[in-house]
C-alpha positions in Angstrom: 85.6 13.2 -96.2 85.3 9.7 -94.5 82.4 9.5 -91.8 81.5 6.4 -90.0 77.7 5.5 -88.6 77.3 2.7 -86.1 73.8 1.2 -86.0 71.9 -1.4 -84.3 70.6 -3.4 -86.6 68.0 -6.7 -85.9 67.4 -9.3 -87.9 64.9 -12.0 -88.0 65.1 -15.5 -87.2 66.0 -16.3 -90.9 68.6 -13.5 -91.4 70.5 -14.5 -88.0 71.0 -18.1 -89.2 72.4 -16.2 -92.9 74.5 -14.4 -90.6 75.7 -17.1 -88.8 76.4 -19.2 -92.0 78.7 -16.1 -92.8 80.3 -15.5 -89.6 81.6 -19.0 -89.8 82.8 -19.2 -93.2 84.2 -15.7 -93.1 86.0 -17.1 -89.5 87.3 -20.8 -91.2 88.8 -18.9 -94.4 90.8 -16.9 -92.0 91.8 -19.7 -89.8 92.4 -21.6 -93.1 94.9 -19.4 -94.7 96.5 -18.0 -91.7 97.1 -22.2 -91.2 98.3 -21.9 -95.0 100.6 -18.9 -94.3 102.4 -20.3 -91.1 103.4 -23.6 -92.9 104.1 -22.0 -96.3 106.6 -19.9 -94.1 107.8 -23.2 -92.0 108.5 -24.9 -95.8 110.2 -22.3 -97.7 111.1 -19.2 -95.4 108.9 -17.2 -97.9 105.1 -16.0 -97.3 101.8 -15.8 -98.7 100.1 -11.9 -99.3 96.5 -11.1 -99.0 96.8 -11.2 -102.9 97.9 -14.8 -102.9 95.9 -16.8 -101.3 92.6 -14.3 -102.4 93.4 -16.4 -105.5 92.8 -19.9 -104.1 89.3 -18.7 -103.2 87.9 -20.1 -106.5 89.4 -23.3 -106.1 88.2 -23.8 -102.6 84.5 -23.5 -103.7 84.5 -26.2 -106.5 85.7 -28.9 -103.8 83.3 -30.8 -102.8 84.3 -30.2 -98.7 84.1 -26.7 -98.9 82.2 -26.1 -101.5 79.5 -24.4 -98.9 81.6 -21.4 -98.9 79.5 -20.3 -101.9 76.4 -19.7 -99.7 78.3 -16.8 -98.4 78.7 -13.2 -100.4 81.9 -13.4 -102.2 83.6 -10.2 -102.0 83.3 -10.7 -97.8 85.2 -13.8 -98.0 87.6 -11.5 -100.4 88.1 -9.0 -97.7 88.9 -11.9 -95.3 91.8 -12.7 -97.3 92.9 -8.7 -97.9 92.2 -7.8 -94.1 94.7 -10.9 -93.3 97.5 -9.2 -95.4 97.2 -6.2 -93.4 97.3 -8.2 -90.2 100.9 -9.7 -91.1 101.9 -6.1 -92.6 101.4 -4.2 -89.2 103.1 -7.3 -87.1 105.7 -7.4 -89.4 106.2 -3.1 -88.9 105.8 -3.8 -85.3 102.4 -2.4 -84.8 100.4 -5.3 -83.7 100.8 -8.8 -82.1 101.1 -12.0 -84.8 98.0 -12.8 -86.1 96.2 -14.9 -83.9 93.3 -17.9 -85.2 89.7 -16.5 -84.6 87.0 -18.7 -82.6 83.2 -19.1 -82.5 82.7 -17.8 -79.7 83.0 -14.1 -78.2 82.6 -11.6 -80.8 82.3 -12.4 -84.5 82.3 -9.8 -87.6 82.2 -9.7 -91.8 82.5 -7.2 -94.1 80.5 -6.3 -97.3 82.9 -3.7 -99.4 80.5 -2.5 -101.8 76.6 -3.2 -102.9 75.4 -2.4 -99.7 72.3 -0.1 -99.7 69.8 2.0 -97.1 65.9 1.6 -98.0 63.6 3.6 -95.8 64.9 1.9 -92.4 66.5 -0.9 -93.1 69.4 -1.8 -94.7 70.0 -3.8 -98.0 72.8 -6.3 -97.4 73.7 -9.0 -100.5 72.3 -12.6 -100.0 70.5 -11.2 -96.7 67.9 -8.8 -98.1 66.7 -5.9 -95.9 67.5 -5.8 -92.4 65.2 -3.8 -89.8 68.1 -0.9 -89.0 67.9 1.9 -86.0 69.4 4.7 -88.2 69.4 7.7 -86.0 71.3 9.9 -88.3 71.1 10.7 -92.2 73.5 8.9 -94.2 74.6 11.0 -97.2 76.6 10.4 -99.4 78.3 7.3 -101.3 79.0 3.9 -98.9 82.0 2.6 -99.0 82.4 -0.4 -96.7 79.7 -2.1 -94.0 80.8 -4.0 -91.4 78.1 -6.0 -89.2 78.9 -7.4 -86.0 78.0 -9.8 -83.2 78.8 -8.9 -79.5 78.8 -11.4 -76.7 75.2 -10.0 -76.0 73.7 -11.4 -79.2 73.6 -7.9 -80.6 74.1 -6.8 -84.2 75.6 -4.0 -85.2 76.0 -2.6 -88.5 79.3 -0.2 -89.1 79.0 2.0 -92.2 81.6 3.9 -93.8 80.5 6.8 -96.2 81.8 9.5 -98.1 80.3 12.6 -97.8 81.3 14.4 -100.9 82.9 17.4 -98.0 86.4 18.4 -98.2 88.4 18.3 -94.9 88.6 21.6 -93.4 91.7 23.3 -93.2 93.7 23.0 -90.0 94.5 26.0 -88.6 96.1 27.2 -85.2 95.0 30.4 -84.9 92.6 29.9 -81.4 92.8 29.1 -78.0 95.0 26.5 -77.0 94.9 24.3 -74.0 97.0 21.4 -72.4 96.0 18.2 -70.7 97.4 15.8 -68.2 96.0 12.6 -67.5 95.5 11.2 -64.1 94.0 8.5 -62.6 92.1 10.4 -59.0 91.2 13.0 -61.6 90.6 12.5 -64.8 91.9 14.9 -66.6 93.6 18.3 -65.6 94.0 21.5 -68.4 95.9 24.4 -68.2 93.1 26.6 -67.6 92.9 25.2 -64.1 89.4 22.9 -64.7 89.6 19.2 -63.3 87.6 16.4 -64.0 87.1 13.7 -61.9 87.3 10.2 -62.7 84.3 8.7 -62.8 85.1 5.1 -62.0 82.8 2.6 -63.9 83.8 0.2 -62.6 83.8 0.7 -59.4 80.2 1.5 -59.7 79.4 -2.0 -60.9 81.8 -4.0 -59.3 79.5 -5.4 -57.1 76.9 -6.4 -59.8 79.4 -7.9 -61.7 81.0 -10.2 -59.0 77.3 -11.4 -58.1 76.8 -12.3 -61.5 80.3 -14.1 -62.2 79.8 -16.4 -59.0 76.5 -17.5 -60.5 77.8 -18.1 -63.8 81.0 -19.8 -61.9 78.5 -22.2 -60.0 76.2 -23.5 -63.5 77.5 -26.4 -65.4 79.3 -26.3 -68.7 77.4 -27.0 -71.4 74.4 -26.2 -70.2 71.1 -23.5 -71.2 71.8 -22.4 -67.4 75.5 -21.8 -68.1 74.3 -19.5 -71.3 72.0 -17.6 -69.8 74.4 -16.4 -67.0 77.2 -16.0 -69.6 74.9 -13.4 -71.3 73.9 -11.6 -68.2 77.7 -11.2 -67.1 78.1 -9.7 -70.7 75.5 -7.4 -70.3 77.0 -5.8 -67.2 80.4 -5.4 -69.3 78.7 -4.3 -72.1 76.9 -1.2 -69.2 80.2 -0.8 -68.0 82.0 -0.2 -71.8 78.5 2.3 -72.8 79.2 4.0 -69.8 82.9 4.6 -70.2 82.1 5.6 -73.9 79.5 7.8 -72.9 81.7 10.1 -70.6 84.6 9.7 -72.9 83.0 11.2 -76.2 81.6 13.9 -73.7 84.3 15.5 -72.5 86.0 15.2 -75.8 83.4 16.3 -77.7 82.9 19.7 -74.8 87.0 20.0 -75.0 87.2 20.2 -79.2 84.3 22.5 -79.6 86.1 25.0 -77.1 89.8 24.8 -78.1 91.7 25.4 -81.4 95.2 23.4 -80.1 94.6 20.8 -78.0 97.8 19.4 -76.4 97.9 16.1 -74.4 100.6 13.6 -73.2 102.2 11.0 -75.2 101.3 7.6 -72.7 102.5 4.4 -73.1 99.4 2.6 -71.8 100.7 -0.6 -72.4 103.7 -0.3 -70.7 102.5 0.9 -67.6 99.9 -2.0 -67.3 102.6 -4.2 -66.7 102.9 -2.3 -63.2 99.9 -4.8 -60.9 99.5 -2.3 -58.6 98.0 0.2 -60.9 96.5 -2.0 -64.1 93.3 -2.3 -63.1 92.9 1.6 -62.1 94.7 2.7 -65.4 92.5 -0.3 -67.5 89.8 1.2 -66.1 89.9 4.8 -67.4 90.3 4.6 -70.8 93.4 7.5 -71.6 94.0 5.8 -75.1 90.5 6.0 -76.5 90.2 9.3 -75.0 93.1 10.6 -77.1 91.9 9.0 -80.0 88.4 10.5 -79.7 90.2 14.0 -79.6 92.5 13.5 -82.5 90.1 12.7 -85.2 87.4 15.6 -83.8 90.1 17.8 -83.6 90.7 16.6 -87.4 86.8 17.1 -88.3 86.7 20.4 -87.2 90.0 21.7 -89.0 91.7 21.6 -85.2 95.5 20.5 -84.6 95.9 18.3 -82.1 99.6 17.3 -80.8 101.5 14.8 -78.4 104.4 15.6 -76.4 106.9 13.2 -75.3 106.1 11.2 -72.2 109.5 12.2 -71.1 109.2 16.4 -71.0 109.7 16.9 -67.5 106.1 18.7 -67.4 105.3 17.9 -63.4 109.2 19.4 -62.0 109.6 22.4 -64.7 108.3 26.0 -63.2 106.1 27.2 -66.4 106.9 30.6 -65.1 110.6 30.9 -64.9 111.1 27.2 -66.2 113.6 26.4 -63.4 113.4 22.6 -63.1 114.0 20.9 -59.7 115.3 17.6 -58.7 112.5 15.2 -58.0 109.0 15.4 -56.9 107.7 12.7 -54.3 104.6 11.9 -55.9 102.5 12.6 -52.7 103.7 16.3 -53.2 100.8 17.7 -54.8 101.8 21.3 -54.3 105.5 22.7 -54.4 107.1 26.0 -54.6 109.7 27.2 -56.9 112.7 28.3 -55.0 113.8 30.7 -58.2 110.9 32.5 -58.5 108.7 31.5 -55.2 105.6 30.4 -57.4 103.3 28.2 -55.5 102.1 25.4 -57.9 99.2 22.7 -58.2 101.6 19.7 -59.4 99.1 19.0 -62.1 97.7 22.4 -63.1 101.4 23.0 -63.7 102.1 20.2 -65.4 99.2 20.7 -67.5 100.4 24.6 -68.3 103.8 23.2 -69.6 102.6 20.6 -71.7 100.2 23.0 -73.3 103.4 25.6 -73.7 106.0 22.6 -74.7 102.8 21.8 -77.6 103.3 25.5 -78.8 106.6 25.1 -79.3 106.7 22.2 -81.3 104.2 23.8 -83.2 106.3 27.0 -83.9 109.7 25.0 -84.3 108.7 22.1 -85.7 111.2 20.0 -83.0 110.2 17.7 -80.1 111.4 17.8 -77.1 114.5 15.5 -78.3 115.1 17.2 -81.2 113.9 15.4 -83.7 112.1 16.9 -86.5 107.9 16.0 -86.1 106.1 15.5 -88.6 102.2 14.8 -88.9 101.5 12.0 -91.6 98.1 11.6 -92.7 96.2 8.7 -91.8 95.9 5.7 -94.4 93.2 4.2 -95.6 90.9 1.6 -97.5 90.6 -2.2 -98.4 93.6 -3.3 -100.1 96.8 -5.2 -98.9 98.1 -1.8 -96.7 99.1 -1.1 -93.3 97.5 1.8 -91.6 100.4 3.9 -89.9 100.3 5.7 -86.7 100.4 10.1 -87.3 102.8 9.9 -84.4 105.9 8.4 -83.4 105.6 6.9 -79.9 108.5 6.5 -77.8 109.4 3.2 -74.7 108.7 4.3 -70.7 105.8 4.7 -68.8 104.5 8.0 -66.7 103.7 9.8 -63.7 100.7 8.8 -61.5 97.9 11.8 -60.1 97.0 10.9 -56.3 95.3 14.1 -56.1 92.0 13.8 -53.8 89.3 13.1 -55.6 86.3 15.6 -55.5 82.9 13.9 -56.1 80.9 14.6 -59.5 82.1 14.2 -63.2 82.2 18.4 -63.8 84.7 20.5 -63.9 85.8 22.9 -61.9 88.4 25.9 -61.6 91.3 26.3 -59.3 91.6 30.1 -58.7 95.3 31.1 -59.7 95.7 32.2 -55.4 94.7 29.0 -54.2 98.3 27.7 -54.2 99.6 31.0 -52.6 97.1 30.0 -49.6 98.4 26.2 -49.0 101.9 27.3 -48.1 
């Protein structure tokens, strides 16, 4: 099974100009070809693969303009030309934007496919030597691919992907299941009546962050001042994002180890950003990664984990007698069912039925629409290949939680009479 360790890694004066040299040639052979693509397209209507121009590599080196390419390992500047193949593959299948031209500044990256080693602490990287490394877990097993990286904060990070000789487990449904709906006041709501509160970042260092913008705003481009005030603004986003991650892997982490199916909502995060009202709230809060962290945990552990379509009417559908009302004002957080008279917590409710509605795909194998669902296995590796999506995601946006925020990030249960008691 694939396992990925991210380390911090810092190398000396030396080594940081080595990587620097390699950042920028791995950065101008991708502006290079993706150049070489565009008008190879705009001449003939046909394009180049990740194959293709991999093989003008060789030539590039014995100019005599570019012949400094050969300071840099080769295979990175191979990957360069593979990972661009699977950039026009996923635009082409309408998973990601075109390809954009990559810049020196912001964030900058390589990758070493092979010959990459661990000695003691540090790690053995070709035409770099060993580089001090903050490895807080055991690596065992066969490396695959390293990929080392430079954040706006002038931090390396080295991203290592290992086999380690384990099978995946099994996945099994045989467990406790539970259902989650997303909000924005709270967190996230599961069917076993805990809420967790959202714990606004942001928010938090909004202030810290506008004080350091206007100084960076009033020093003069171009100048030592102007860097020095770029990298303290960076730092605060880089607090903000270690924060967010923090809470996110969690309550993830606390939600896999005590739940066999874990059902959540399909989102389309993107599309309800477009609202202006709500971006920076739903930008904020992170629902994407969070369902990512819980899909491949879930797939660790031998768990299932499932999306239902944004579109199951999980908010207005009684999950006792499943009578279904009208509409629901959103500032209705608690309703009664007219059919059976069950008082309900909108999102408690909602949560229930999405965790039910997750069964039942299960057991049928149809969504909500009808169509059969199927979970495909995640692709992957370093050759000329889209990675595909395990599920199909469909256009619309979804619901908004206004329910009042209660302070602290822990959960906490909503005794099954508390609705019977608002009405």
């Amino acid at each position: 099974m694939l396992k990925v360790v991210k380390v911090r890694i810092y190398p000396d004066l030396s080594q940081k100009l080595a990587l620097a040299k390699a950042f920028g040639s791995c950065r101008w052979v991708w502006n290079h070809f993706l150049n070489l693509m565009n008008k190879t397209y705009q001449e003939t209507g046909k394009g180049l693969s990740g194959y293709d121009v991999k093989k003008l590599l060789p030539h590039l080196k014995k100019q005599e303009e570019t012949a400094w390419l050969k300071e840099t390992y080769s295979q990175c500047l191979q990957q360069v030309c593979l990972n661009l193949g699977v950039a026009f593959n996923n635009f082409f299948e309408r998973r990601a934007k075109y390809p954009n031209f990559k810049s020196k500044h912001g964030k900058q990256s390589l990758q070493y496919p092979s010959n990459v080693s661990i000695k003691g602490d540090c790690l053995n990287v070709p035409k770099i030597g060993l580089i001090y490394s903050k490895i807080h877990r055991p690596i065992e097993g066969k490396i695959k691919t390293v990929t080392i990286t430079k954040n706006c904060c002038n931090q390396y990070w080295a991203s290592i992907l290992y086999e380690n000789g384990k099978e995946k487990p099994q996945t099994s449904t045989d467990g406790k299941a539970i259902g989650i709906d997303l909000g924005l006041t709270h967190f996230a709501i599961t069917s076993d009546g805990s809420k967790f509160d959202n714990p606004k970042i942001l928010k938090k260092h909004e202030v810290n962050l506008k004080r350091k913008q206007q100084q960076l705003s009033r020093k003069q481009k171009g100048s030592n001042n102007r860097n020095k005030a770029r990298l303290k603004v960076a730092k605060v986003h880089k607090k903000i994002t270690n924060c967010r991650e923090d809470f996110l892997h969690k309550l993830s982490r606390r939600i896999v180890n005590e739940n066999q199916v874990i059902a959540v909502e399909n989102l389309n995060v993107k599309g309800m950003m477009q609202n202006h009202c709500l971006a920076k709230a739903i930008q904020q809060v992170g629902w994407g990664q969070f369902c990512t962290m819980l899909k491949y945990k879930a797939e660790w552990e031998g768990k299932v984990y499932i999306e239902v379509d944004r579109f199951f009417p999980s908010s207005k559908t009684c999950h006792v007698c499943l009578n279904k009302i009208g509409s629901l004002p959103m500032d209705l957080r608690y309703w009664g069912c007219v059919k059976c008279g069950t008082k309900h917590d909108r999102d408690i409710n909602a949560a229930i039925n999405i965790r039910d509605e997750g069964l039942r795909i299960l057991k049928t194998g149809l969504t909500s629409s009808g169509n059969k669902f199927q979970r495909q296995p995640l692709t992957s590796g370093t050759g000329d290949k889209a990675c595909r999506q395990t599920a199909s995601r469909s256009k619309g946006g979804r619901k908004k939680s206004t329910t009042t925020l209660v302070s602290g990030q822990e959960a906490y249960t909503v005794p099954s009479g508390l609705g019977s008691s608002l009405f």
